[in-house]
C-alpha positions in Angstrom: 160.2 132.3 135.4 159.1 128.7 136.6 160.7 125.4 134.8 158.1 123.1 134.5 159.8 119.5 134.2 158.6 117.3 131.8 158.6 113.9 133.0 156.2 112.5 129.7 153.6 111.6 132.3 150.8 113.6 132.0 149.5 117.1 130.3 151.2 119.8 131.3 148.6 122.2 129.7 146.5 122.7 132.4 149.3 123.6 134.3 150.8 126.2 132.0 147.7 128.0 131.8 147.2 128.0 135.5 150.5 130.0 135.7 149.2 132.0 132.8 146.4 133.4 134.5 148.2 134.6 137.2 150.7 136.2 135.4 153.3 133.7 135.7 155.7 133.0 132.9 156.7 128.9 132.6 158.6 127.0 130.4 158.4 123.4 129.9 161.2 121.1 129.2 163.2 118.3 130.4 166.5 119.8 129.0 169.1 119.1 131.0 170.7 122.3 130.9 168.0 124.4 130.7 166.8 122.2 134.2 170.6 123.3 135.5 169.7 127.0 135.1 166.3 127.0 136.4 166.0 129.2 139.5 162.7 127.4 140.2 161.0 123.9 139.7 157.6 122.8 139.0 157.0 118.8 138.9 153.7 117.6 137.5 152.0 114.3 137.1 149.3 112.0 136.6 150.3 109.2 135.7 152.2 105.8 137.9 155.0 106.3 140.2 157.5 104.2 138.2 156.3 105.7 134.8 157.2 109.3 136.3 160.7 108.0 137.9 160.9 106.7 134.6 161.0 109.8 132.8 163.3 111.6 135.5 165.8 108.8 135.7 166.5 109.6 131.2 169.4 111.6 131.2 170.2 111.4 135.0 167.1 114.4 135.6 166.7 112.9 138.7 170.0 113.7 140.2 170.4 117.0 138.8 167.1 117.8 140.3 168.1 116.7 143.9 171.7 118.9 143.3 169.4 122.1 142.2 167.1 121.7 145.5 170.1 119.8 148.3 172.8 122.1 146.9 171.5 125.2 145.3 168.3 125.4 147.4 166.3 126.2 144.4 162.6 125.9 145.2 160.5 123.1 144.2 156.8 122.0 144.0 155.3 118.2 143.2 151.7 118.7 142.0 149.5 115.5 142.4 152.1 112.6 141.1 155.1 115.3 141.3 154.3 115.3 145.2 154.7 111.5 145.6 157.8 111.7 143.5 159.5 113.5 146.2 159.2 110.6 148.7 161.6 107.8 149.1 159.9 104.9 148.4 156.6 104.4 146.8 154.7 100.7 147.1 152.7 101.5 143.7 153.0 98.3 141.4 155.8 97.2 143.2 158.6 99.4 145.2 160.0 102.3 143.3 162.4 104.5 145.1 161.6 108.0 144.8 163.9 111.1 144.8 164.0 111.5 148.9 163.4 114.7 149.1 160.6 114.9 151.8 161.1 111.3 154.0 158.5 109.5 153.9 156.8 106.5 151.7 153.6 106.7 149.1 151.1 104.0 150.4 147.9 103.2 148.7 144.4 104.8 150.2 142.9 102.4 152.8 139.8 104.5 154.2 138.2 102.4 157.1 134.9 103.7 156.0 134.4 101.6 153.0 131.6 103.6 151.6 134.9 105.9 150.4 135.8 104.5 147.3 139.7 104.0 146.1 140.6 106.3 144.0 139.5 109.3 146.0 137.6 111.9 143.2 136.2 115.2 144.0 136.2 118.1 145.6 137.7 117.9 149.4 138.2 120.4 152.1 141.9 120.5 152.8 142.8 121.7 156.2 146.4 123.2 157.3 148.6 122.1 159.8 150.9 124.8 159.8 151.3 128.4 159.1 153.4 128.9 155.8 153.9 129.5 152.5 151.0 128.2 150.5 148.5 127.6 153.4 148.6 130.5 156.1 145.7 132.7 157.5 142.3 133.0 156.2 143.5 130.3 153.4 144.0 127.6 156.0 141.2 126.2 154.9 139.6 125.7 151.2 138.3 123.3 149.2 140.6 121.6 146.3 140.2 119.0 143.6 141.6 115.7 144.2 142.3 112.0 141.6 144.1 109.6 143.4 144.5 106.2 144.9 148.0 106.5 146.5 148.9 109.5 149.3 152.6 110.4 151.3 152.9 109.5 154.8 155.5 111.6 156.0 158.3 110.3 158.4 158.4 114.0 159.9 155.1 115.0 160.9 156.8 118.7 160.5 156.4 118.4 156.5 153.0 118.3 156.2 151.5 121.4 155.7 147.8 120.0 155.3 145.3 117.1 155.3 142.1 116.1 154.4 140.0 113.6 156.4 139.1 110.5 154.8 136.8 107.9 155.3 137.5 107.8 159.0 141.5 108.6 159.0 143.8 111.9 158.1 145.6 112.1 154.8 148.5 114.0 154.2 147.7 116.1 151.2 150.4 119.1 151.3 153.9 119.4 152.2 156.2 122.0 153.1 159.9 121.7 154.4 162.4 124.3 153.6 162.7 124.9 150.3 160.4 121.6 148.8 156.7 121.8 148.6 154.0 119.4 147.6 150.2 119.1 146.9 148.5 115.9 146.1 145.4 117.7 144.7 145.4 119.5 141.0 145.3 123.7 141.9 145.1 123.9 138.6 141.8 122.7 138.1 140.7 124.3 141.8 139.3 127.6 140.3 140.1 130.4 142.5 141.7 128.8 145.7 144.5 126.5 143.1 144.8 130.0 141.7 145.6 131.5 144.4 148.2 128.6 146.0 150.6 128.9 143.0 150.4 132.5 143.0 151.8 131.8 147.0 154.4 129.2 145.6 155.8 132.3 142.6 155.8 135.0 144.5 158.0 132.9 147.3 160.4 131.6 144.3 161.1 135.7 143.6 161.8 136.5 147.3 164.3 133.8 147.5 165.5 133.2 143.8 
């Protein structure tokens, strides 16, 4: 079983459902104590950075998150907002610290090619840097559904585990570090290939959970 953690910034639906199809049983909560006994973590988000820190900093989530993933090593993933919450630092609206998980700061999109507009919408082809968990093989390359204006640079070029190519530059779009993993994209709402890059992310949470 997956925790999903509700951070009240966004709908967590689409996400569920995703899990559903593949067979994958979730819950969705940001219970304290259920969030102590989770063996896995799934962190979701659309909305700002400093709503989503927000909702983590209520009844200290945020550091019993980083004690679960530092400490117990219990797997993680950040999908879309949930991947920039795992930075340090983010420069949206201000400077927000993040839960400094992956090093590294969320920056806003600054394509050189202005015909790319800001925020990047639509259907990219995300290439991986690395053999690993959720990209490796024939899967090293596929096409996933991207909303947003802000994007991790990573302080460790090691983390990223993929990138897209964007209006004349390279945009870090995946991590993967240990045990803490990341996509700025929605797999949920990637048909067959965001299917099939959660399915990756459970079936490594039951091999080392």
């Amino acid at each position: 079983m997956l925790t999903i953690i509700d951070t009240k910034a966004g709908n967590f639906n689409s996400i569920i459902n995703a899990f559903k199809r593949i067979g994958v049983y979730t819950i969705l909560t940001n219970d304290v104590q259920k969030i102590k006994e989770a063996r896995a973590l799934v962190l979701p988000g659309v909305a700002a950075f400093e709503k989503g820190m927000t909702g983590l900093n209520e009844n200290n989530l945020a550091d019993i998150i980083k004690s679960k993933v530092i400490e117990e090593r219990a797997p993680i993933i950040g999908i879309c907002l949930g991947m920039q919450l795992l930075a340090e630092n983010s420069e949206e609206h201000g400077s927000h610290k993040g839960l400094g998980l992956i090093k590294g700061n969320v920056v806003k999109l600054n394509p050189d090619n202005k015909d790319y507009k800001v925020p990047n919408i639509g259907w990219c082809d995300v290439s991986a840097k690395k053999e690993g968990v959720i990209f490796h093989g024939d899967y090293a390359t596929s096409s996933f559904y991207h909303v947003h204006s802000y994007h991790l640079q990573c302080a460790n070029s090691n983390a990223v585990a993929a990138s897209i190519e964007y209006g004349g530059g390279e945009v870090t779009v995946a991590i993967e570090q240990d045990n803490v993993f990341g996509v700025q994209f929605h797999p949920e709402k990637s048909q067959d290939a965001g299917l099939e890059l959660l399915d990756r992310f459970a079936k490594y949470t039951n091999n080392v959970c």
